[in-house]
C-alpha positions as CSV (number, residue, x, y, z in Angstrom):
1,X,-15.3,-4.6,-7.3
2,X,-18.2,-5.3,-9.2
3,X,-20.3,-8.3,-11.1
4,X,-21.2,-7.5,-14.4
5,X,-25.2,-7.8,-15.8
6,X,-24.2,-10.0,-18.4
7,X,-23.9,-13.8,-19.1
8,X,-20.5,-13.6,-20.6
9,X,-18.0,-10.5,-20.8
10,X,-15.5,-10.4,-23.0
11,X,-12.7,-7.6,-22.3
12,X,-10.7,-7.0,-25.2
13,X,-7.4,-4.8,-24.5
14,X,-7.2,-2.3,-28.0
15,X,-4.0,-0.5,-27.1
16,X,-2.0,2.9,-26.1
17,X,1.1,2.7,-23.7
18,X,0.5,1.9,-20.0
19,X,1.3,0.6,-16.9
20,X,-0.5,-0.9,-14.1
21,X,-4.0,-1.5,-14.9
22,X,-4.5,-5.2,-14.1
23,X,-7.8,-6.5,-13.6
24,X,-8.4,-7.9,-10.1
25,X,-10.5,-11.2,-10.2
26,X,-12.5,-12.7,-7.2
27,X,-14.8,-15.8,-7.0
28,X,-18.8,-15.9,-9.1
29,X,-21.5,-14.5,-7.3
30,X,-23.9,-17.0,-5.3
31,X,-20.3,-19.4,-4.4
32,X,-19.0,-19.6,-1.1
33,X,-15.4,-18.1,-2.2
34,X,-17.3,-14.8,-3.9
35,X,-15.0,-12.5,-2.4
36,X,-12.0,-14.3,-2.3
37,X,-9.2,-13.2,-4.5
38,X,-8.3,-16.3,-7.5
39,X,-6.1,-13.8,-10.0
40,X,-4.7,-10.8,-11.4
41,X,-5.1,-10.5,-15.3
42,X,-2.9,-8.1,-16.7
43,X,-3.6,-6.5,-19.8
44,X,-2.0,-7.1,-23.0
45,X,-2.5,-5.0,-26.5
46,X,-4.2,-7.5,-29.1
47,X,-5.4,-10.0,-25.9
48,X,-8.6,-11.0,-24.8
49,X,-10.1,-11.9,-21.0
50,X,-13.5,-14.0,-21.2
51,X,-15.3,-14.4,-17.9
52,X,-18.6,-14.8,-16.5
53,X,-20.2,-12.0,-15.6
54,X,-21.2,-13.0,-12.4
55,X,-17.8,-13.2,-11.5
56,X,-17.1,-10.5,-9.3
57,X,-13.9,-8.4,-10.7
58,X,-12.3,-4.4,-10.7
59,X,-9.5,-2.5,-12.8
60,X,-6.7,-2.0,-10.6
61,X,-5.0,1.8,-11.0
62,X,-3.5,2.9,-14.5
63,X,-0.3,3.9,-12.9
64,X,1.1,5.6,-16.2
65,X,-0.3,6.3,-19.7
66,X,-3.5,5.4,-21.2
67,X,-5.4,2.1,-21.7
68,X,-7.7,1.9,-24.4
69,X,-9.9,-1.5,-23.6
70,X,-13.2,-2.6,-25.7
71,X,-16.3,-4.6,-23.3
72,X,-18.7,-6.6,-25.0
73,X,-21.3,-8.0,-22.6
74,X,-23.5,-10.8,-23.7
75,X,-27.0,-12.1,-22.6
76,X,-28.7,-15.2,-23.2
77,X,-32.3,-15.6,-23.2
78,X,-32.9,-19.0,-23.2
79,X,-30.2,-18.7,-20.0
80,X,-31.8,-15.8,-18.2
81,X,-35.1,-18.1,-18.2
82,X,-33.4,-21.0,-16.6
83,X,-33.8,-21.7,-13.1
84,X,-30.3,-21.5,-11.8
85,X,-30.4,-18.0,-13.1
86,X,-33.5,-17.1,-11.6
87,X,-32.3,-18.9,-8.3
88,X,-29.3,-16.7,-8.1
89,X,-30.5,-13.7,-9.1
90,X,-33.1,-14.5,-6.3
91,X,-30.6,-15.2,-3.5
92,X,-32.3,-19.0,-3.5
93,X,-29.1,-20.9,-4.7
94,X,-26.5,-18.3,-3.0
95,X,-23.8,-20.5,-0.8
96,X,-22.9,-19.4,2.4
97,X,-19.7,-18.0,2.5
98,X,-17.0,-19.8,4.0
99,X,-14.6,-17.5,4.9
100,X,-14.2,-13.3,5.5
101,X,-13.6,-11.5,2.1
102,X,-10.5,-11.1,1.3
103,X,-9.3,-7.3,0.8
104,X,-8.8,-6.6,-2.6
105,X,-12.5,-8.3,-3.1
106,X,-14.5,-6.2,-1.2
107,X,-16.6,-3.3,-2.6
108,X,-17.7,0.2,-1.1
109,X,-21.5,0.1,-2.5
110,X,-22.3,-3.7,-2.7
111,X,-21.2,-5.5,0.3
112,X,-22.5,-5.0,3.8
113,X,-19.7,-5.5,5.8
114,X,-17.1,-3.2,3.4
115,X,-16.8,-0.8,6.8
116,X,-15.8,-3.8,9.0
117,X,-12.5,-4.1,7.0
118,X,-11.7,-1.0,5.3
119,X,-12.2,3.0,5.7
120,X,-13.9,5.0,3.4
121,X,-12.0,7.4,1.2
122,X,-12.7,10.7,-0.4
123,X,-13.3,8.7,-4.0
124,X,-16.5,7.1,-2.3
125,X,-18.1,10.2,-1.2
126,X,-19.4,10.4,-4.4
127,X,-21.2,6.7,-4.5
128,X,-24.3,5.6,-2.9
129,X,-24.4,2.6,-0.9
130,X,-26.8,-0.5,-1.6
131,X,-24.9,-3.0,0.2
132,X,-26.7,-6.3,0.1
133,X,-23.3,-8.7,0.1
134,X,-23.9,-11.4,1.6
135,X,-27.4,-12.1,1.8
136,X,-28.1,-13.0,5.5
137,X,-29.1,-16.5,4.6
138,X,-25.2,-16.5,3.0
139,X,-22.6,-14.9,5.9
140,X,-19.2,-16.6,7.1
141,X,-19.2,-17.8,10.3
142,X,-18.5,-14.9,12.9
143,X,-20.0,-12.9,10.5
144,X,-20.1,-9.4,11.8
145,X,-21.8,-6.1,11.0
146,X,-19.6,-3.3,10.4
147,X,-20.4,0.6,11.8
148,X,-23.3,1.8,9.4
149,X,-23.7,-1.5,8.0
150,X,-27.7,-2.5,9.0
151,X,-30.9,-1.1,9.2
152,X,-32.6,-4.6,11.2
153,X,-33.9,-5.7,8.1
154,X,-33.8,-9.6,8.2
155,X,-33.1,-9.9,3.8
156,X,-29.8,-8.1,3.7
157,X,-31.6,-6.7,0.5
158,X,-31.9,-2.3,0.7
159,X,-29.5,-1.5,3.7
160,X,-28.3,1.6,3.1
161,X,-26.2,2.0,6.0
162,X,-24.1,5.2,5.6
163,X,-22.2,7.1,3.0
164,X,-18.6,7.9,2.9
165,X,-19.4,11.5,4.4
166,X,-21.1,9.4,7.6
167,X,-17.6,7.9,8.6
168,X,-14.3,8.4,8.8
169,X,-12.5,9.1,5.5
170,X,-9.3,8.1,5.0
171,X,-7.5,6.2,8.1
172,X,-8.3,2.8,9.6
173,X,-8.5,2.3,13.0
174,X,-5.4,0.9,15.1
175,X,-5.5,-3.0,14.6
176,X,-8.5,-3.3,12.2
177,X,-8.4,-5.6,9.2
């Protein structure tokens, strides 16, 4: 799951024969339901998605063939100088989150609590982690770290936390999320 560093995106499926590949949507960045799951596109040949992107999304698994998709991302001065933008991109405007993420939503090197849910797997070993998700100012109620998840910092911004080689890969604990 990631947010894009663009205004707009514009995802434009160009062909080949596949299967799976959806594209997982979540909520915008800086909006209480950020990481809560609103839809599954799923690609078709010839079809475009739009979305903003601060809206956080990830490709689900190509489970047979080969997708061949074009990304055009698309920046706007005049909006990059505007204060919302600058608010957000500052963690000023960011809602508190009302809820825990929802699974799919969460992701391995952005969000802070990731290890509270899920286990890391062998495909994050390779990934560095700069969770910052959600800002302190921004957690759900009952908000709590998981194992690696904090250095005492009070901005939520640079906690490294651990890498997948630092925990468990693979399994979740008995009765975890």
């Amino acid at each position: 799951m990631h947010t894009d560093d663009s205004d707009v995106t514009f995802n434009i499926c160009l062909g080949r024969d596949f299967e799976g590949a959806g594209l997982s949507v979540c909520g915008d960045m800086g909006d209480s339901a950020h990481r809560h799951f609103t839809y599954r596109h799923t690609h078709r040949v010839g079809h475009c998605l739009m979305h903003l992107g601060r809206r956080r999304h990830g490709a689900d698994d190509i489970t047979a063939g080969e997708r061949i998709n074009l990304i055009i991302w698309c920046k706007g001065a005049a909006y990059r100088a505007s204060r919302h933008y600058l608010d957000l991109q500052q963690q000023r405007s960011y809602a508190a989150e009302a809820a825990p993420p929802d699974d799919i939503c969460l992701s391995y090197t952005h969000d802070r609590d990731f290890m509270r849910y899920r286990t890391a797997g062998a495909r994050h070993a390779a990934m560095r982690r700069t969770p910052w998700v959600p800002p302190r100012s921004a957690e759900y109620p009952g908000y709590e770290e998981g194992p690696c998840e904090s250095d005492g910092g009070s901005d939520g911004v640079g906690d490294v936390g651990c890498d997948a080689e630092d925990v468990a890969v693979g399994e979740r604990e008995e009765g975890a999320l």
